[in-house]
C-alpha positions as CSV (number, residue, x, y, z in Angstrom):
1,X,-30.2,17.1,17.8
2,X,-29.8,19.7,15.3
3,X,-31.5,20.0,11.9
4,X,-29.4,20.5,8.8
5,X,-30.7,23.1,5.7
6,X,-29.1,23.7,2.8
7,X,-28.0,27.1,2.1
8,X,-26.3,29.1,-0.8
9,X,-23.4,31.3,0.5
10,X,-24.2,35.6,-0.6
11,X,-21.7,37.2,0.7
12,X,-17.9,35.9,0.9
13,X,-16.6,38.8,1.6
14,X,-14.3,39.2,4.6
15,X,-13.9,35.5,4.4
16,X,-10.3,35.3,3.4
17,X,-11.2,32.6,0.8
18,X,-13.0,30.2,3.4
19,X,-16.0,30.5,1.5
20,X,-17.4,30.9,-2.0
21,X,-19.8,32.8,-3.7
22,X,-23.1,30.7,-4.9
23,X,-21.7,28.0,-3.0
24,X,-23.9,25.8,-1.8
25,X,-23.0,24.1,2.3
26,X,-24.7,22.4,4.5
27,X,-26.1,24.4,7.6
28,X,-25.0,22.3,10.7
29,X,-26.6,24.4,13.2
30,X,-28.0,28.0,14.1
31,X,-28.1,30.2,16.6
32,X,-28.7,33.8,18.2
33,X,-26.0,35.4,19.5
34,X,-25.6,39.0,21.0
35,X,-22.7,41.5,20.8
36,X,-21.4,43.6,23.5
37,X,-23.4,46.8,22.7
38,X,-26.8,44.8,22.8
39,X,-27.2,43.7,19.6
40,X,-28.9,40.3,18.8
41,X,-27.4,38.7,15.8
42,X,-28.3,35.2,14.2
43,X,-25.3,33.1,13.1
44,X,-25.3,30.0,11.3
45,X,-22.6,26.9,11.4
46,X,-21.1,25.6,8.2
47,X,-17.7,23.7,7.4
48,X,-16.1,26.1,5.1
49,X,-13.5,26.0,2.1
50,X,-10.4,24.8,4.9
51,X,-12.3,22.2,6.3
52,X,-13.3,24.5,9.8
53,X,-16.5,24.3,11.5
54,X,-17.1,28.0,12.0
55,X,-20.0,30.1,12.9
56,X,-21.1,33.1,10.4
57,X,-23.7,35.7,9.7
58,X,-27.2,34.1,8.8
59,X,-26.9,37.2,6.7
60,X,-24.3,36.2,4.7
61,X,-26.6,32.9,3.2
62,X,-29.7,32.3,1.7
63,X,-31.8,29.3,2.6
64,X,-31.9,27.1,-0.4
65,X,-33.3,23.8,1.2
66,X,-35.3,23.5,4.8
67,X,-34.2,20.4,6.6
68,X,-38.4,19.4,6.9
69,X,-37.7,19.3,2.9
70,X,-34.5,17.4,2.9
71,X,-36.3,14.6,5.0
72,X,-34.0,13.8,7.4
73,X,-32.3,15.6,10.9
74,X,-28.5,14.7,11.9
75,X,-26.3,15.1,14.9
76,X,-24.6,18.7,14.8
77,X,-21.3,16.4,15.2
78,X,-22.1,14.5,13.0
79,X,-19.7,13.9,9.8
80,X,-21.0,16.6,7.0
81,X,-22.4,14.0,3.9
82,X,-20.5,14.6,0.6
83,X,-21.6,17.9,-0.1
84,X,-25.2,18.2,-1.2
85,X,-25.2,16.0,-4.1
86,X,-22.2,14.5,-5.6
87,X,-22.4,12.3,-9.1
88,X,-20.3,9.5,-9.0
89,X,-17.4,9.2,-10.9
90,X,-16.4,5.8,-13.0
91,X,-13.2,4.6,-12.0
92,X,-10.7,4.4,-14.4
93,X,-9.9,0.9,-14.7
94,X,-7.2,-0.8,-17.3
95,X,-5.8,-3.9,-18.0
96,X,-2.6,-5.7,-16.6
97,X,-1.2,-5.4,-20.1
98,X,-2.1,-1.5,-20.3
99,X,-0.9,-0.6,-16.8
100,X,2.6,-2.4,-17.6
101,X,2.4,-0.6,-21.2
102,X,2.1,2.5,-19.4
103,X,4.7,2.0,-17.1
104,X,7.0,1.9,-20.0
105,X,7.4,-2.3,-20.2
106,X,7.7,-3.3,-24.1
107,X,5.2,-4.9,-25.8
108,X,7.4,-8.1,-26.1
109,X,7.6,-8.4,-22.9
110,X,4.0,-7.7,-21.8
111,X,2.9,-10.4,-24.6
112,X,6.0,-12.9,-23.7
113,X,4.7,-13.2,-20.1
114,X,1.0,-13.9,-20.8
115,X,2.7,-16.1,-23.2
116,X,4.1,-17.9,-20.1
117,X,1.1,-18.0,-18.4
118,X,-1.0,-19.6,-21.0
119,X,0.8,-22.5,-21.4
120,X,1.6,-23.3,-17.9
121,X,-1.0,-25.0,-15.9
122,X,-1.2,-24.8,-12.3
123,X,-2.1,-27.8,-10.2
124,X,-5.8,-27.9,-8.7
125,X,-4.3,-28.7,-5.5
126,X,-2.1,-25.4,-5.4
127,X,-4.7,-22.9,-7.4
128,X,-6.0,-21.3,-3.8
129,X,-2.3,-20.4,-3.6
130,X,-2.3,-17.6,-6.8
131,X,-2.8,-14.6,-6.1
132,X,-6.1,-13.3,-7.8
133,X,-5.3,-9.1,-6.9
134,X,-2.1,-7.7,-5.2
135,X,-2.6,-5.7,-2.4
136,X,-0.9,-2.5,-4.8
137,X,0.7,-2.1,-7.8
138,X,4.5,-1.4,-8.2
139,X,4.8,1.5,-9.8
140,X,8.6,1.4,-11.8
141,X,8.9,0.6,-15.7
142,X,12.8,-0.1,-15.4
143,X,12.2,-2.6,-12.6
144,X,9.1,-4.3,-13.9
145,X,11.4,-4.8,-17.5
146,X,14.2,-6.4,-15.4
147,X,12.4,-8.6,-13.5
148,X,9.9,-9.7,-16.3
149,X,13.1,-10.4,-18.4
150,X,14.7,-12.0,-15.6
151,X,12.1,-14.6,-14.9
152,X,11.4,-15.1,-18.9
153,X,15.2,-16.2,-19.0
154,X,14.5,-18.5,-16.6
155,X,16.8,-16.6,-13.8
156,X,15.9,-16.2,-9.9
157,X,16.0,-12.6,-8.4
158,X,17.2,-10.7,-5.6
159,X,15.5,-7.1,-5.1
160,X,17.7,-5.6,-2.5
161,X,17.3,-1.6,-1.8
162,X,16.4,0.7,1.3
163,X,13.5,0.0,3.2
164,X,10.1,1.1,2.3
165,X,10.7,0.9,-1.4
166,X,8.3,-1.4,-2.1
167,X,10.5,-4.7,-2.6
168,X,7.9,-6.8,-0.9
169,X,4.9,-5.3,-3.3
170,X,6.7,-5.9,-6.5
171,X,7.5,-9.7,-5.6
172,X,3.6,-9.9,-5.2
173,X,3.2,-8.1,-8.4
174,X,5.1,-10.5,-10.0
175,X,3.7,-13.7,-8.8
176,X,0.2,-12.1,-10.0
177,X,1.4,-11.0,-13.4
178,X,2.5,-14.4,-14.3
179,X,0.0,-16.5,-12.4
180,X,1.9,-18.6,-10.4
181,X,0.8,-20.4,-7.0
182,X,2.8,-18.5,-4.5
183,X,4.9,-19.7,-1.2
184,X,6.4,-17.0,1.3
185,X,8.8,-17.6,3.3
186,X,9.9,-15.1,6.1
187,X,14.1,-15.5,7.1
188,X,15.1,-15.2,10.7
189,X,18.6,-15.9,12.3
190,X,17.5,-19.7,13.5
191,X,15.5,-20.8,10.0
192,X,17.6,-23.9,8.9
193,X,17.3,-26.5,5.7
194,X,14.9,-28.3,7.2
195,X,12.6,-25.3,7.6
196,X,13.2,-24.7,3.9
197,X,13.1,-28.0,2.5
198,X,11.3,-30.1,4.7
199,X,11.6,-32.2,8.0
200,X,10.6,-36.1,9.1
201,X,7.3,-36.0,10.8
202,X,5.5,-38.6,12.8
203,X,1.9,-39.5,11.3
204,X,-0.4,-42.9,11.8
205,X,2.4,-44.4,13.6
206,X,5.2,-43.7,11.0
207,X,7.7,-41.5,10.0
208,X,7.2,-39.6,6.8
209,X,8.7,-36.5,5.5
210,X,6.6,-33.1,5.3
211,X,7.3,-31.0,2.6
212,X,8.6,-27.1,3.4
213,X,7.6,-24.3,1.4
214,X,10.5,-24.4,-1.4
215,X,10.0,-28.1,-1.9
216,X,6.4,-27.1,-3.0
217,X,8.2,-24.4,-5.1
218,X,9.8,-27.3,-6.9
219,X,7.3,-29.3,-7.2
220,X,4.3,-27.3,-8.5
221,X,6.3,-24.5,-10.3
222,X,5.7,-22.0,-7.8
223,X,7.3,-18.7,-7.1
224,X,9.4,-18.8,-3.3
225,X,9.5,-15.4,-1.9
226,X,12.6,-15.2,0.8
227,X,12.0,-12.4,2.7
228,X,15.1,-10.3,4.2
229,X,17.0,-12.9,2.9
230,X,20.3,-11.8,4.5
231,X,18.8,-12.4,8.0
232,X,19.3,-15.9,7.6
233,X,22.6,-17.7,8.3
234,X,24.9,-18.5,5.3
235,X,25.1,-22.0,6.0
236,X,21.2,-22.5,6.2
237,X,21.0,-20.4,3.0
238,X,23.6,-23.3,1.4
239,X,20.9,-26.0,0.8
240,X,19.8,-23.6,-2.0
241,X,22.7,-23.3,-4.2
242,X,21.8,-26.8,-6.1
243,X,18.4,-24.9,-6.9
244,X,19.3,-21.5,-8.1
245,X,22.2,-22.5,-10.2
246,X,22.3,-24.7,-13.6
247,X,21.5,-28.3,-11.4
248,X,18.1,-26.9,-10.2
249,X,17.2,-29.5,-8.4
250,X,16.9,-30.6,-4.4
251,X,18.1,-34.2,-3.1
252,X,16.4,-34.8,0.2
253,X,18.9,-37.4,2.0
254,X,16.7,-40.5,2.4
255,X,14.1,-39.4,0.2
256,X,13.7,-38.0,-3.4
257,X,15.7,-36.3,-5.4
258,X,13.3,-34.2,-7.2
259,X,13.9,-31.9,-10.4
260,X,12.8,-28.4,-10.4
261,X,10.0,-27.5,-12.1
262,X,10.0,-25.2,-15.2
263,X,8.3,-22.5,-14.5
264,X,9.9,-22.5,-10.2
265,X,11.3,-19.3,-9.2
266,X,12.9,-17.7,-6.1
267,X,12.5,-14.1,-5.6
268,X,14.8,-12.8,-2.5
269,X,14.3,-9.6,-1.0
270,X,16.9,-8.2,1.6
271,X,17.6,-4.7,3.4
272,X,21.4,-3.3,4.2
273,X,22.7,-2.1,7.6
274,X,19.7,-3.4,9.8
275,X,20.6,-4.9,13.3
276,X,20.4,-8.7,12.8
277,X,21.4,-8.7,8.6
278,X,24.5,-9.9,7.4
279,X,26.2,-10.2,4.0
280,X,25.4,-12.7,1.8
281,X,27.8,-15.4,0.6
282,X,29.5,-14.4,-2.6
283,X,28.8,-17.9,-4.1
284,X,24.8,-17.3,-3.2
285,X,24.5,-14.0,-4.8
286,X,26.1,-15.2,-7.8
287,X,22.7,-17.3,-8.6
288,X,20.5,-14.4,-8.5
289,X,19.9,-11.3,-10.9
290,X,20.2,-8.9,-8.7
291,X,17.5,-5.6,-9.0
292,X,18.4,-2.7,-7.0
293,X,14.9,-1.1,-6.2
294,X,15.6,2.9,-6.0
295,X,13.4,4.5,-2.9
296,X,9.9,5.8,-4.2
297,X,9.5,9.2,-5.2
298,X,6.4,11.5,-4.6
299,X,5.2,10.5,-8.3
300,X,5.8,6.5,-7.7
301,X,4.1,6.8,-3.9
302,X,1.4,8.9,-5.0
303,X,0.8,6.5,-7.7
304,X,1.3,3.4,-5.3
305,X,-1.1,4.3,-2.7
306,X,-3.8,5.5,-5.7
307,X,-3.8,1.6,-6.6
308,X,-4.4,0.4,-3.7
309,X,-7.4,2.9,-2.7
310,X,-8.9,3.6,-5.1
311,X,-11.3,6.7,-3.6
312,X,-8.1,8.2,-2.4
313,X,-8.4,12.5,-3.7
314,X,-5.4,15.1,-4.6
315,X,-5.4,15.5,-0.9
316,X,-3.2,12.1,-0.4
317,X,-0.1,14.3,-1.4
318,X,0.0,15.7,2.0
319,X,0.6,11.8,3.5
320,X,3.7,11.1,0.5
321,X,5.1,14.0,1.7
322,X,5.3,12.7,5.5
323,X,6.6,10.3,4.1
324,X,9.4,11.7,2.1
325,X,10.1,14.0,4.8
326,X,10.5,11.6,7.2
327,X,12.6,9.6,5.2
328,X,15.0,12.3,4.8
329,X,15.1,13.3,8.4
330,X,16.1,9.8,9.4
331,X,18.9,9.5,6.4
332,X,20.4,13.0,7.9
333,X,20.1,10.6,11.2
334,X,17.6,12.9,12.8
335,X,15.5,10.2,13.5
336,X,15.6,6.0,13.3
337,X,14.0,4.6,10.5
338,X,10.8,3.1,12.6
339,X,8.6,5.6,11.2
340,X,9.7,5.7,7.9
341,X,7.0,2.7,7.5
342,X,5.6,1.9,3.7
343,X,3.4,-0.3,5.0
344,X,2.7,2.2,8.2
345,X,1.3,4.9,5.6
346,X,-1.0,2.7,3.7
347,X,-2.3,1.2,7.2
348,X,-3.3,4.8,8.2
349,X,-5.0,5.2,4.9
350,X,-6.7,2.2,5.4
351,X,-8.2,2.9,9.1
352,X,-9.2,6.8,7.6
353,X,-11.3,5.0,5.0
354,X,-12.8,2.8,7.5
355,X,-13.9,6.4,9.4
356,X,-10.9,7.1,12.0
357,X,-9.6,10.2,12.6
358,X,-6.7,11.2,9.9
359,X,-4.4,12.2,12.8
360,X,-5.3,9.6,14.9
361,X,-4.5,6.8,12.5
362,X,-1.6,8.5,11.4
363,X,-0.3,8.7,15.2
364,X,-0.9,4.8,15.6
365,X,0.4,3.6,12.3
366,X,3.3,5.8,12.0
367,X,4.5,8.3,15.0
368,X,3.8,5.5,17.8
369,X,6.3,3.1,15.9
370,X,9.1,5.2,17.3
371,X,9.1,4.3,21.3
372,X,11.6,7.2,22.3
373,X,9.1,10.0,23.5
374,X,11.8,12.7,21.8
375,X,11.9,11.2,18.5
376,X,7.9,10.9,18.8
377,X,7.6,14.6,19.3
378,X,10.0,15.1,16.4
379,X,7.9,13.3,14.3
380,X,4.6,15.1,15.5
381,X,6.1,17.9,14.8
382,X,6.4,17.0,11.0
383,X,3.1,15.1,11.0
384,X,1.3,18.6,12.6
385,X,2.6,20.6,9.5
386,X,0.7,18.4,7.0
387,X,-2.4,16.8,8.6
388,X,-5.3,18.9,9.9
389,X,-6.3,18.0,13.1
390,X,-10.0,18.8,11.7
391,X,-9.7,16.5,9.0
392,X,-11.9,13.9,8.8
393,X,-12.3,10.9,5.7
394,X,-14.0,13.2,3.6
395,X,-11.0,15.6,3.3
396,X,-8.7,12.3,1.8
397,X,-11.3,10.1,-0.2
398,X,-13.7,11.5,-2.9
399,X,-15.1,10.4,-6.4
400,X,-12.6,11.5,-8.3
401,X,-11.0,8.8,-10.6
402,X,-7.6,6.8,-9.2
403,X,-5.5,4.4,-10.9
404,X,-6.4,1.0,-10.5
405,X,-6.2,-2.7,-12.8
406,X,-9.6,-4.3,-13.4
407,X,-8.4,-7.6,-12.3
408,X,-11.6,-8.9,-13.4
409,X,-10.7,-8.6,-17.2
410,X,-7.5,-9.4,-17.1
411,X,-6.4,-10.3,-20.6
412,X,-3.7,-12.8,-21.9
């Protein structure tokens, strides 16, 4: 065990900008070390200015606080605490209606949507199924004012774009923003109407049918997300054209025939040119809007991941620029899109906050997605330029303010 002291740096010369003058840093060890002509010199261990654990002159520092007078002793490898003494910073928090506002989303709109939600009530026995905060916000005024139209006008949508560009996170956002209970549905080459709709069931010693997730759709008013749509088989995918077009309703053979409700919406998300896709049927895409959602740029990602950690410092721009350069190494085909992962670089972010090491999570969440051991060095080699191997929490997540929505005052 080693003691930490306080100590103000004196001298920063010769440092190359690693330390500061009248900077105060916390001592993490000290020792007494002697040169090669005999001379006994005692040396004291700070992290300095680039985030290195190096050893310097005792000289070069003056002793502002004993450890006996801080109270406490600490593991020399231990994580360095946030820097003597840090005030917290309020977050700054906003409403729905303001972070929409600021996205560039009219006021119509914004006040035309809480509109909707107010006068639609949600049945109790469907209210677990809203969501009460989205995992992150989409960042994207043009998108958000499409979509929000869209669904006003009573239309279903189809977000289609390249991967990673947040399709899945503005679906969410939507289902939040106008308070609807919520059904997701995952396509897959063998899903068939019967998945969709519903299927006979056997129950107290009689058949009965068991409602699927866009029969609940129909019925409570809820919104169906249909993930990767175009994985799905065009002849599954046919059971939906009565819903999505002016009929909107679904006839169950044998059963009911059941009208849509009013406020029931289908929001599709699909991917081109992945192995197992396909294209849609001309007379399916016809019922949807269809919202091309451009790829995130280091603004909109910086942004993104700022919502959904809220602690997150300047130092996250290092992370969107893996990203982006990761993404444009596998469109010049240099790579395969596996590590070009959305949902890979908030993962990381996640296990960093929760005290793993920044490259390690990055390595498990992103570079490990890629199983061909010369593609993973590629990617290494990219990740090495950006992340610090002697970065730690501290060097990504601080006090500073971050843009988040106080879902707890959510106004409409």
């Amino acid at each position: 065990m080693s003691k930490y002291s306080i100590a103000k740096c004196i001298d920063s010369s010769r440092s190359q900008g690693t330390l500061e003058l009248n900077k105060s840093y916390v001592v993490l060890g000290e020792r007494t070390v002697k040169s090669k002509d005999g001379v006994l010199r005692d040396e004291v261990r700070v992290t300095n200015d680039a985030g290195t654990r190096k050893w310097y002159a005792k000289s070069r520092f003056e002793i502002l606080m004993t450890s006996e007078e801080l109270g406490k002793t600490h593991d020399v490898e231990e994580k360095e605490e946030k820097k003597v003494s840090v005030t917290p910073v309020a977050k700054k928090k906003m409403t729905l209606g303001t972070f929409l506002a600021e996205q560039g989303v009219s006021k119509e709109l914004i006040q035309d949507m809480f509109e909707f939600r107010k006068r639609n009530n949600i049945d109790e026995t469907v209210k677990n199924r809203c969501i009460t905060r989205p995992s992150a916000l989409y960042v994207g005024g043009e998108v958000w004012s499409m979509a929000i139209a869209s669904i006003l006008e009573g239309h279903n949508i189809l977000l289609e774009g390249e991967k990673a560009t947040g399709k899945n996170v503005l679906a969410e956002n939507l289902a939040f923003a106008f308070g609807r209970p919520t059904w997701d549905v995952s396509m897959h080459v063998n899903i068939d109407s019967s998945s969709l709709i519903g299927d006979e069931t056997f129950k107290n010693g009689e058949v009965e049918f068991k409602p699927g997730h866009i029969y609940n759709v129909a019925r409570y008013g809820g919104f169906g997300v249909l993930d990767e749509i175009n994985m799905a088989k065009n002849e599954a995918l046919a059971v939906l054209h009565a819903i999505l077009d002016d009929r909107r309703v679904i006839d169950v053979p044998g059963y009911d025939r059941i009208k849509m409700h009013e406020c029931s919406r289908l929001i599709a998300t699909m991917n081109y040119g992945y192995v197992g896709t396909r294209e849609l049927n001309e007379a399916l895409v016809s019922r949807f809007v269809v919202i091309s959602v451009p790829s995130l740029d280091s603004k909109g990602l910086t942004n993104l991941l700022k919502s959904k950690f809220m602690d997150v410092n300047d130092n996250v721009k290092f992370l969107v620029k893996l990203f982006l350069d990761l993404q444009a190494k596998a469109k010049n085909g240099e790579i395969s899109t596996r590590s070009v992962d959305l949902r890979g670089i908030i993962n990381a972010l996640g296990l960093i906050d929760r005290g793993i090491n920044p490259r390690a999570a990055i390595t498990s969440c992103i570079v490990n997605k890629a199983f061909d051991e010369f593609e993973r060095t590629k990617i290494n080699d990219v990740v090495a330029t950006l992340i610090p191997e002697t970065w730690k929490r501290s060097d990504l997540f601080s006090t500073t303010d971050s843009l988040t929505v106080d879902f707890s005052t959510v106004k409409y």
